[in-house]
C-alpha positions as CSV (number, residue, x, y, z in Angstrom):
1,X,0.0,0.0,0.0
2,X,1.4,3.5,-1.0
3,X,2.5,5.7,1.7
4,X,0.3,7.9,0.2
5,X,-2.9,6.5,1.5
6,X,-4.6,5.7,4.3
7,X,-3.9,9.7,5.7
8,X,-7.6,10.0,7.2
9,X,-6.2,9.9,10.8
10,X,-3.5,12.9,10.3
11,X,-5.1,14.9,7.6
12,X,-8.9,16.2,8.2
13,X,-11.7,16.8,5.3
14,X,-11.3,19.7,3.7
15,X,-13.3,20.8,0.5
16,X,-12.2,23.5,-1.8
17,X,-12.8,27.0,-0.6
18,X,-16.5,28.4,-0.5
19,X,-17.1,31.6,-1.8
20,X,-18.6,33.9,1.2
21,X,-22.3,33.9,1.1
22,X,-22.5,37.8,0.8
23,X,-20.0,37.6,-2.7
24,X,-22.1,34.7,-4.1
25,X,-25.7,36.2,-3.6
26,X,-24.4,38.5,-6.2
27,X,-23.9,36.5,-9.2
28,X,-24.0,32.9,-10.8
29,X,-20.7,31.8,-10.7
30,X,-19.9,28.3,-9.2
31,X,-19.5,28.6,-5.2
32,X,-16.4,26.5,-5.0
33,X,-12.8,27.3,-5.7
34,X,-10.8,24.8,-7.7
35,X,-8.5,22.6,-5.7
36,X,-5.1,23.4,-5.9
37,X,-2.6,20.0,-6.9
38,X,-1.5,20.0,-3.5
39,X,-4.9,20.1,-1.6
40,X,-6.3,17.1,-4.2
41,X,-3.4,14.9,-3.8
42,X,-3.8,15.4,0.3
43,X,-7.7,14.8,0.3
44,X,-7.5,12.3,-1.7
45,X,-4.5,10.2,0.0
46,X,-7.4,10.1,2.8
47,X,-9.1,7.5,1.4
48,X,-8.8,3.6,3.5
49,X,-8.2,1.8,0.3
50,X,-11.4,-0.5,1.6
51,X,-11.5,-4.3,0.9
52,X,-14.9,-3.7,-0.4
53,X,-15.2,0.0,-1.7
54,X,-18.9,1.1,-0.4
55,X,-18.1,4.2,-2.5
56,X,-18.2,2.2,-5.6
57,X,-21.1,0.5,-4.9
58,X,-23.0,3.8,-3.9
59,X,-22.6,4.9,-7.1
60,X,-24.5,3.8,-10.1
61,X,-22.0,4.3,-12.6
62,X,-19.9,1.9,-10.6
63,X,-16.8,4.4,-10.9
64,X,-13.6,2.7,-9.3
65,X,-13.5,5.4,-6.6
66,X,-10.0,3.8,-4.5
67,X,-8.2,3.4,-7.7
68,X,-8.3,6.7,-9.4
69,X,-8.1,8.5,-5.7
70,X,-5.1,6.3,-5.2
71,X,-3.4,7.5,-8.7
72,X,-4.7,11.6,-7.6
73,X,-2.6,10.8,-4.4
74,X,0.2,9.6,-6.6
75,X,0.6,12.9,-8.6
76,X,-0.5,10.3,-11.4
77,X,-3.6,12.5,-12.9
78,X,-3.4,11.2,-16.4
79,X,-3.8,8.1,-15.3
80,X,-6.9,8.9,-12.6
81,X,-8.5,11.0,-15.3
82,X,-8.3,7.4,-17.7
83,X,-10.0,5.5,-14.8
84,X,-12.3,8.2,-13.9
85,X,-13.7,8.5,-17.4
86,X,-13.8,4.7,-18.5
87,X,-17.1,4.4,-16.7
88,X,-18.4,7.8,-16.8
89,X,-19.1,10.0,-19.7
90,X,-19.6,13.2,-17.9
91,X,-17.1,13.3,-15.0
92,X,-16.5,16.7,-14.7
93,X,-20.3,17.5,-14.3
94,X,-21.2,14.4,-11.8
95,X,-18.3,16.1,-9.9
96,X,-20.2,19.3,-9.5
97,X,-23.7,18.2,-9.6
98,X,-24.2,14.6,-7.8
99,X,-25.4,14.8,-4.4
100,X,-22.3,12.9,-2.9
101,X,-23.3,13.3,0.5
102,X,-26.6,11.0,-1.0
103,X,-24.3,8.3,-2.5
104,X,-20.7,7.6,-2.8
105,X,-19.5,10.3,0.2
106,X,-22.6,9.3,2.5
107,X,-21.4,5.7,2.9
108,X,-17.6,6.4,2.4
109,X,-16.2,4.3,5.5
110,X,-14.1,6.7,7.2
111,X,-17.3,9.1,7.3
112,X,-19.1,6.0,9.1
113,X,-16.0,5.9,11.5
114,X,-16.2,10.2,12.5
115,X,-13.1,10.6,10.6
116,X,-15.1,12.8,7.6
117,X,-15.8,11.6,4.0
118,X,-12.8,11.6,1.6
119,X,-14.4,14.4,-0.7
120,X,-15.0,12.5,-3.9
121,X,-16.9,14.8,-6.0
122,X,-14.7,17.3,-5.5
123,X,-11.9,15.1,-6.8
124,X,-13.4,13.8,-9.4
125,X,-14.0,17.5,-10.3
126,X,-10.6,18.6,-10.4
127,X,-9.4,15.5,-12.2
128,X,-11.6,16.1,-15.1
129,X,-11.1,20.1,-14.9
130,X,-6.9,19.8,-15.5
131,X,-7.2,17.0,-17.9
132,X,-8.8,19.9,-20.3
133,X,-6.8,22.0,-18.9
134,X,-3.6,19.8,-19.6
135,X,-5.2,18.7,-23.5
136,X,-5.7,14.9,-21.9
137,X,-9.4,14.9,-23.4
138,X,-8.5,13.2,-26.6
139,X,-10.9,13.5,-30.0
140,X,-13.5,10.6,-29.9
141,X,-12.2,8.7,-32.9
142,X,-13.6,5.1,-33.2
143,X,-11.2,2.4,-34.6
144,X,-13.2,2.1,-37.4
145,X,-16.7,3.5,-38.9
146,X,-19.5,0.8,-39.5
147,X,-22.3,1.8,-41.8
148,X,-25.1,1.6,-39.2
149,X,-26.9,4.3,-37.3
150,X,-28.6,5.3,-34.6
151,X,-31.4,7.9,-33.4
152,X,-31.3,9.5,-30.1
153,X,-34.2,11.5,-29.4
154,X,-33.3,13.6,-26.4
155,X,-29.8,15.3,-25.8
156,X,-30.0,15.8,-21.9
157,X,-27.5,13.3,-20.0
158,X,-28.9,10.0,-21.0
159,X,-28.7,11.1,-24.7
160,X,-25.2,12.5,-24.7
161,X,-23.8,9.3,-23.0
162,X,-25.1,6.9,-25.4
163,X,-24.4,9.2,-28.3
164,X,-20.7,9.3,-27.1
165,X,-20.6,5.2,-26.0
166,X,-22.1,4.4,-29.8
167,X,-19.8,6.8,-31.7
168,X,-16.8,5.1,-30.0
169,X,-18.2,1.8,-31.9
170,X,-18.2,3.2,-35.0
171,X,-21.8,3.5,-35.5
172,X,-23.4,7.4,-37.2
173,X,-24.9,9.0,-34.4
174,X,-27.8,11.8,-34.8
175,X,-28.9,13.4,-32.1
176,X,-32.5,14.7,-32.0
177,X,-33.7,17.7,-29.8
178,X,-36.6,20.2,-29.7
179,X,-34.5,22.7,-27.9
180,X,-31.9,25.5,-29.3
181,X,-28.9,23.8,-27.6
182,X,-28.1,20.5,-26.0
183,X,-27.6,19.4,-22.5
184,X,-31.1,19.6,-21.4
185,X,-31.9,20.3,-18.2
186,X,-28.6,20.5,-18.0
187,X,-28.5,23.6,-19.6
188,X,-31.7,24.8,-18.9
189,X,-33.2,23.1,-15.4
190,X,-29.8,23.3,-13.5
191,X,-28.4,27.4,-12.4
192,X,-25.0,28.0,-13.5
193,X,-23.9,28.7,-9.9
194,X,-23.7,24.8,-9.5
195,X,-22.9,24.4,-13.0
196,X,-21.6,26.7,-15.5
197,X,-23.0,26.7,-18.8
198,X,-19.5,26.6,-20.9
199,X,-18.4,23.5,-18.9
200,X,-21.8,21.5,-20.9
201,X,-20.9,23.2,-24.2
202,X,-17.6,22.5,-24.3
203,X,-18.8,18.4,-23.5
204,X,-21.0,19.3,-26.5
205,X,-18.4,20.5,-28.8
206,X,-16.5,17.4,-28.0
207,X,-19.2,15.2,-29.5
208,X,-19.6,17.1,-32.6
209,X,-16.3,17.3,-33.3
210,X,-16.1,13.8,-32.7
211,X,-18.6,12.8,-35.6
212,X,-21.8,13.6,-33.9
213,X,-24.5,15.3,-35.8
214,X,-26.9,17.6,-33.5
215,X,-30.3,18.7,-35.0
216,X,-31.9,21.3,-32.7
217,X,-35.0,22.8,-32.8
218,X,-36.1,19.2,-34.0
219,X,-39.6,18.1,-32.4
220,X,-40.3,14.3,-32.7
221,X,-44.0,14.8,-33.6
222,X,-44.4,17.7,-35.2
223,X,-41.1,18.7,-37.4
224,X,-40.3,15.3,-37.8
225,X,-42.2,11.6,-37.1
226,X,-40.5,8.6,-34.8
227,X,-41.8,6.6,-37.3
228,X,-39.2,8.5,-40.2
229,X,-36.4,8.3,-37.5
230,X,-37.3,4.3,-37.7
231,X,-37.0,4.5,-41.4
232,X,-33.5,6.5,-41.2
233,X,-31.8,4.4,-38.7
234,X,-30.9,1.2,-37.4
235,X,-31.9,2.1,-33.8
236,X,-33.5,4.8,-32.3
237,X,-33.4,5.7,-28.5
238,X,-35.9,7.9,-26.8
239,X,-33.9,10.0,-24.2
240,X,-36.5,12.8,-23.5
241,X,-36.1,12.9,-19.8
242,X,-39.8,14.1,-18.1
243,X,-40.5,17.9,-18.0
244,X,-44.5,18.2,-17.5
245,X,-44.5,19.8,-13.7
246,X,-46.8,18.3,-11.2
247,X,-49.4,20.6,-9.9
248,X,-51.0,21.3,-6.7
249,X,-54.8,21.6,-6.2
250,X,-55.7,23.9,-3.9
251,X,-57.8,27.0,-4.3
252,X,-56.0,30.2,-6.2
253,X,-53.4,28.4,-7.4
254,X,-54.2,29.9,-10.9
255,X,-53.6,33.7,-9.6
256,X,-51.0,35.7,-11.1
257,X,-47.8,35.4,-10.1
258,X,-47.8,31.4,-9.3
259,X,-45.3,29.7,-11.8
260,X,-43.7,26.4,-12.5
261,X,-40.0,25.5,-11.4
262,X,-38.8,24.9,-14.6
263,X,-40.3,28.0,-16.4
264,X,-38.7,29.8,-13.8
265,X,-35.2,28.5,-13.9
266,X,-34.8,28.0,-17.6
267,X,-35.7,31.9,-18.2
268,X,-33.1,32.2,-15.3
269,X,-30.5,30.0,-17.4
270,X,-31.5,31.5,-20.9
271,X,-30.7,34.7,-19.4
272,X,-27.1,33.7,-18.9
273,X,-26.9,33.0,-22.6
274,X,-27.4,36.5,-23.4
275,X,-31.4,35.3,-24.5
276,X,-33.9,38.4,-24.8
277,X,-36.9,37.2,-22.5
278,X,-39.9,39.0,-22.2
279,X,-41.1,37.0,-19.1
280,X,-38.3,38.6,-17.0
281,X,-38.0,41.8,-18.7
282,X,-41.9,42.5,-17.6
283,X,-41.4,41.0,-14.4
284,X,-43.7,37.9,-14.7
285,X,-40.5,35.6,-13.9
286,X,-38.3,37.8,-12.0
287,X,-38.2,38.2,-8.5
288,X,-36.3,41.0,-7.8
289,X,-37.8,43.0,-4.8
290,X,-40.4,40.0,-4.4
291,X,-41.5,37.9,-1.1
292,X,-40.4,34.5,-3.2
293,X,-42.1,31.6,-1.5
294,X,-40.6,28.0,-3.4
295,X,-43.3,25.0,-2.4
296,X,-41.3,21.6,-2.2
297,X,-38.4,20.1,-0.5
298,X,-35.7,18.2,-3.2
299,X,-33.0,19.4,-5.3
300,X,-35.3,22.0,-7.8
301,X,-36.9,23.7,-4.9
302,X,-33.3,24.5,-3.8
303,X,-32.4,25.9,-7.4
304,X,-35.5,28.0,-7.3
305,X,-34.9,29.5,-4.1
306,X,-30.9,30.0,-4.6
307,X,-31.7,31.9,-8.0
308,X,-34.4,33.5,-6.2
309,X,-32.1,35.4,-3.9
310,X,-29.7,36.1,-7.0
311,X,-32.0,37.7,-8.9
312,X,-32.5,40.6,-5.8
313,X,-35.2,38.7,-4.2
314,X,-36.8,40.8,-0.8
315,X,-37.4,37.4,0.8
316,X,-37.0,33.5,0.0
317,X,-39.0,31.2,1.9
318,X,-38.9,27.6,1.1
319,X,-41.9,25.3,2.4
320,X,-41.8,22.2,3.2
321,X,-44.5,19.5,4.3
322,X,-41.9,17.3,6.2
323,X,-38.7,18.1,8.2
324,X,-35.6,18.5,7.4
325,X,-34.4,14.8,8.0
326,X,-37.2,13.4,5.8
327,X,-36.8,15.7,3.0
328,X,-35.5,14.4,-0.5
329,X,-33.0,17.3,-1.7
330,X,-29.5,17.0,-0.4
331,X,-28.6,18.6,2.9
332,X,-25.5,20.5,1.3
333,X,-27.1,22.4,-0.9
334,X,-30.2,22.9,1.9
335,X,-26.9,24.2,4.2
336,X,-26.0,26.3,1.2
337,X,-29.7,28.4,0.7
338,X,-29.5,28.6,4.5
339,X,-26.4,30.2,4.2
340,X,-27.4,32.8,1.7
341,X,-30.2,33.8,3.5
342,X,-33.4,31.5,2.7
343,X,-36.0,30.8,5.2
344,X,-37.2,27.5,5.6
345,X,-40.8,26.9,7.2
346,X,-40.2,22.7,7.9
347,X,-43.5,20.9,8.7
348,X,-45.7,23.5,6.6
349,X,-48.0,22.8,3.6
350,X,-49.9,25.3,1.5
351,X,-53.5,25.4,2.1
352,X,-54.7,28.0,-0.5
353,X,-53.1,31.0,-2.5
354,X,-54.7,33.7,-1.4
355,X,-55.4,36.6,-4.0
356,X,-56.0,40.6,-4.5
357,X,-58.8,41.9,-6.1
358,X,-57.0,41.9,-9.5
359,X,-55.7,38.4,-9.5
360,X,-52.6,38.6,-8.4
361,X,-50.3,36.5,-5.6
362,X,-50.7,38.1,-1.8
363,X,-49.9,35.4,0.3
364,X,-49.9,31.8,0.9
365,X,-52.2,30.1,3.6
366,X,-50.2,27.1,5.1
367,X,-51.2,23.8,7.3
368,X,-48.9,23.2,9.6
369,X,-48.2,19.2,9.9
370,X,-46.7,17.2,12.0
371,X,-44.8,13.7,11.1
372,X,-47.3,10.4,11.3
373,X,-45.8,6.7,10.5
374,X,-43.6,5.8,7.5
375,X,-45.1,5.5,4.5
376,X,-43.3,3.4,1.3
377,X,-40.5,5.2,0.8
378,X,-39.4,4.8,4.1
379,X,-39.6,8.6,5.4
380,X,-42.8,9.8,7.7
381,X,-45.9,10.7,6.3
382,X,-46.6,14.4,6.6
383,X,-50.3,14.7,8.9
384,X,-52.7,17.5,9.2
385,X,-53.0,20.0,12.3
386,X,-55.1,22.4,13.1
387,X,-52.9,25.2,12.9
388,X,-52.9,27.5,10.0
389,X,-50.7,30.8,8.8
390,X,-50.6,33.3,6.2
391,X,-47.2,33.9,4.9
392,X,-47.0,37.1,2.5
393,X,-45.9,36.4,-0.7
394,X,-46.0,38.2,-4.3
395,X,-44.6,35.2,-6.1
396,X,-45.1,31.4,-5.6
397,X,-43.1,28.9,-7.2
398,X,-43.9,25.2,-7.2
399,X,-41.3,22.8,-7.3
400,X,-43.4,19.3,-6.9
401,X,-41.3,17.3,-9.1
402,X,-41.8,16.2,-12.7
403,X,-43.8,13.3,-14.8
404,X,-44.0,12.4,-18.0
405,X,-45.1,13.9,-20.7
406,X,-48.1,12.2,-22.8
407,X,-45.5,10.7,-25.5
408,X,-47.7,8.1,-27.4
409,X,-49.6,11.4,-28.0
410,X,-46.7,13.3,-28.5
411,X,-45.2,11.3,-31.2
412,X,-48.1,9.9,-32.6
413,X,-47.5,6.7,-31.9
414,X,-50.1,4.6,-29.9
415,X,-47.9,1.6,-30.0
416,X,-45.3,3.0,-27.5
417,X,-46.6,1.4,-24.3
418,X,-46.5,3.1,-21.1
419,X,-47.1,2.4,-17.9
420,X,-49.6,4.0,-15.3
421,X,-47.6,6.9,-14.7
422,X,-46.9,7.8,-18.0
423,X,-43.4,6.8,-18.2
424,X,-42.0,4.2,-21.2
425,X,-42.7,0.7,-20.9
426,X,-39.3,-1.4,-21.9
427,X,-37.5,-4.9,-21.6
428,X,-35.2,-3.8,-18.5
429,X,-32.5,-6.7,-20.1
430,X,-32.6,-5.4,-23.5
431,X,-33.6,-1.6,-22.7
432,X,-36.1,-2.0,-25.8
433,X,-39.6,-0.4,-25.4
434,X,-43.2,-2.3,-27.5
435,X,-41.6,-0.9,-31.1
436,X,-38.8,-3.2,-32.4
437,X,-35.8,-1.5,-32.6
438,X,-36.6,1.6,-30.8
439,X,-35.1,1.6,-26.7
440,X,-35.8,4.3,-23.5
441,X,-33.3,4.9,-21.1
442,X,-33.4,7.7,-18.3
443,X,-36.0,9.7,-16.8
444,X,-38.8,8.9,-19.4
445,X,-38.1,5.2,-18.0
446,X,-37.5,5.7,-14.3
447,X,-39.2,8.9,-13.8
448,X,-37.6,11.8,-12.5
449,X,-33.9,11.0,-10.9
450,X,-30.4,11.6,-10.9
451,X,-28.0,12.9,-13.7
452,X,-26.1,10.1,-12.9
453,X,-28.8,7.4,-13.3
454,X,-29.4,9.0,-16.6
455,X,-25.8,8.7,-17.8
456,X,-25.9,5.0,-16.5
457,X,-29.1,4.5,-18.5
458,X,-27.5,5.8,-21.3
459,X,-24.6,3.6,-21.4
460,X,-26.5,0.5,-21.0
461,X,-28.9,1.4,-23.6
462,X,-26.2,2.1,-25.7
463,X,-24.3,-1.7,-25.5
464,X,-28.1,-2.6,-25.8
465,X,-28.2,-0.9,-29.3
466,X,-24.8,-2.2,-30.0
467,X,-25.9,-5.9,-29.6
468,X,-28.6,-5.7,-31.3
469,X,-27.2,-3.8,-34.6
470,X,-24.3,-6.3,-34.5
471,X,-26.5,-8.9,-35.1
472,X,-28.5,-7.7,-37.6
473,X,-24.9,-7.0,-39.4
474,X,-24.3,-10.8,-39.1
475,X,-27.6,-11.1,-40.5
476,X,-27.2,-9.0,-43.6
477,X,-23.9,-10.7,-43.8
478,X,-25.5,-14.1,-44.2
479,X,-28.4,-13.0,-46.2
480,X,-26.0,-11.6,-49.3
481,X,-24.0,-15.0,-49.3
């Protein structure tokens, strides 16, 4: 064992440098500093070298965590950013945007022994970031081309990493997307203080240059069918991820100033872009000098209320119908709002949005609960009391999570079998859905997750594709004997 490792005892956790709260409420830069060589190589010669790497296994790309900490600890980047990247398409972006303390850092053994996580993401981050920096990134350039291609409708994270794992086969990749640029919520769901916008185009540019075609502004339904995508390619993979926003039903909710998470946020990131929108020019989706209340506890409700408090917001209140141990979102970024000022009422649901004469957002009327049994998902079921509150509000957001859209509709295709929640029906060992040939992977599978789960999805789907055009090779093969 190198000397190297197994530091956890003499050198304490320490993640890069936070920007102050005061500097950060200002703008939408990243919060973290970069690691300096130095600090990367320390953090990670913390980690135990485990036997059996719970790190690995609690995360769903599988990364080999030890290993590439191991070679960081070594001064042998190159090599860490070759391991790091063999199983994960997007390492640079799971580094900034996974919710380590969720998976790989929450069951890091040294963190269950009081000793601190080794900082993975953090690592990972900085790996990624100087093999850019240091032109390690090679061009994607398959061994050799094969005549086949596929269709990926969708180029959020699930897309991109099946483009990228098919194009290293050799097959012609196109990917399909109804927006103006790729990366989906990527680009436009996640704020560019936890993810800056030129670190996803440059992934992008990458791909293209690599052989990838992109057609934007392409809608599967309306500018073109999935049925001519069948007709065009070998395979076709339906990426979409889930964007319709859940609703709540309770009495004004249609009043002026109530608006859904992602409208919010992607005005919020197309204003980054430079984008002209009249929605935040007018004030409809800007809440500068507002009372901001954000409904919902996971990782959206904490973009809404952090961009909320960027944009020059008066107030940012956050309610939630659980506490703070039973809520979804990750407690980093929940210590993060708190830091920069948000308010969080815990154990509060809205009753009713309550209204002015002309229609417009005054206040919300909240239920205060209180925690009954566990339901199925293992956290306490939220329960009614009989106390009730008006907080004052002149915009309401509601972050409730995501389903679905209705994509048999959508893409005119009855055929594509879903299940009771709208999301596609497939073959979870090929990854195929009801339509030969054509395969799901990602949210519009598993319903609204992880970037992470998406990029796994992507992959597998991808090998999927990859066994099943093979064959039909041989096939063709045989036939013109």
């Amino acid at each position: 064992m190198s000397s190297k490792m197994l530091n956890f005892i003499r050198v304490e956790k320490s993640m890069p440098a936070k920007r102050s709260a005061k500097a950060r409420r200002k703008d939408f830069g990243e919060i973290y500093d970069d690691y300096s060589a130095d600090a990367a190589q320390a953090q990670a010669g913390r980690c135990s070298q485990c036997g059996v790497p719970f790190c690995q296994q609690g995360c769903p790309l599988q990364n080999n965590i030890p290993d590439w900490l191991k070679l960081t600890a070594e001064e042998r980047l190159e090599e860490a950013y070759a391991m790091s990247s063999a199983t994960n398409n997007m390492p640079e972006i799971c580094g900034r945007i996974c919710p380590q303390d969720r998976l790989c850092e929450g069951i890091c053994t040294i963190e269950q022994s009081g000793h601190g996580t080794v900082t993975i993401g953090s690592i990972e981050r900085y790996i990624t970031d100087t093999a850019w920096e240091q032109g390690w990134v090679k061009p994607l350039k398959p061994p050799r081309e094969r005549p086949q291609s596929a269709g990926i409708i969708g180029a959020g994270p699930g897309g991109l990493a099946a483009a990228e794992q098919l194009r290293r086969k050799g097959y012609q990749v196109t990917v399909y997307d109804r927006y103006d640029r790729g990366g989906g919520l990527l680009v436009y769901g996640i704020p560019s203080f936890k993810l800056e916008k030129d670190i996803v185009e440059r992934r992008i540019r990458w791909l293209e240059e690599g052989g990838i075609e992109f057609r934007f502004r392409c809608a599967v339904g309306d500018t073109v069918s999935l049925q001519d995508l069948r007709d065009q390619h070998d395979t076709v993979l339906i990426a979409t991820g889930v964007y319709k926003a859940r609703d709540l039903q309770v009495p004004g909710i249609g009043a002026n100033g109530v608006s859904a998470a992602l409208d919010y946020l992607t005005v919020s990131n197309r204003l980054g872009f430079g984008d002209e929108i009249p929605a935040f020019k007018n004030g409809t989706l800007n809440a500068a000098g507002k009372k901001v209340v954000v409904i919902g506890g996971g990782d959206t409700a904490m973009d809404c209320v952090r961009t909320a408090v960027r944009q020059g917001a008066r107030k940012v209140t956050c309610l939630y119908r659980r506490d703070r141990t039973n809520m979804p979102g990750s407690q980093r970024e929940v210590a993060n709002a708190e830091e920069e000022g948000v308010v969080f009422e815990w154990l509060s649901g809205p009753e009713a949005v309550l209204e002015t004469k002309d229609n417009a957002v005054k206040a919300v009327k909240v239920r205060r609960m209180k925690l009954g049994a566990p339901d199925a998902s293992g956290r306490q079921s939220p329960e009614r009391t009989a106390e009730t509150f008006d907080l004052p509000a002149d915009m309401v957001i509601k972050a409730l999570g995501f389903d679905p859209e209705d994509l048999p509709a959508l893409f005119s295709e009855p055929a594509l079998t879903v299940n009771r929640w709208g999301a596609v029906r497939i073959d979870f060992k090929t990854m195929q859905t009801s339509l030969p040939g054509v395969y799901a992977a990602g949210d519009i599978v598993r319903g609204a997750s992880l970037v992470v789960w998406a990029v796994r999805d992507g992959r597998d789907a991808a090998e999927q594709m990859h066994l099943a055009m093979k064959d039909m090779a041989k096939t063709n093969a045989v036939a013109a004997e």
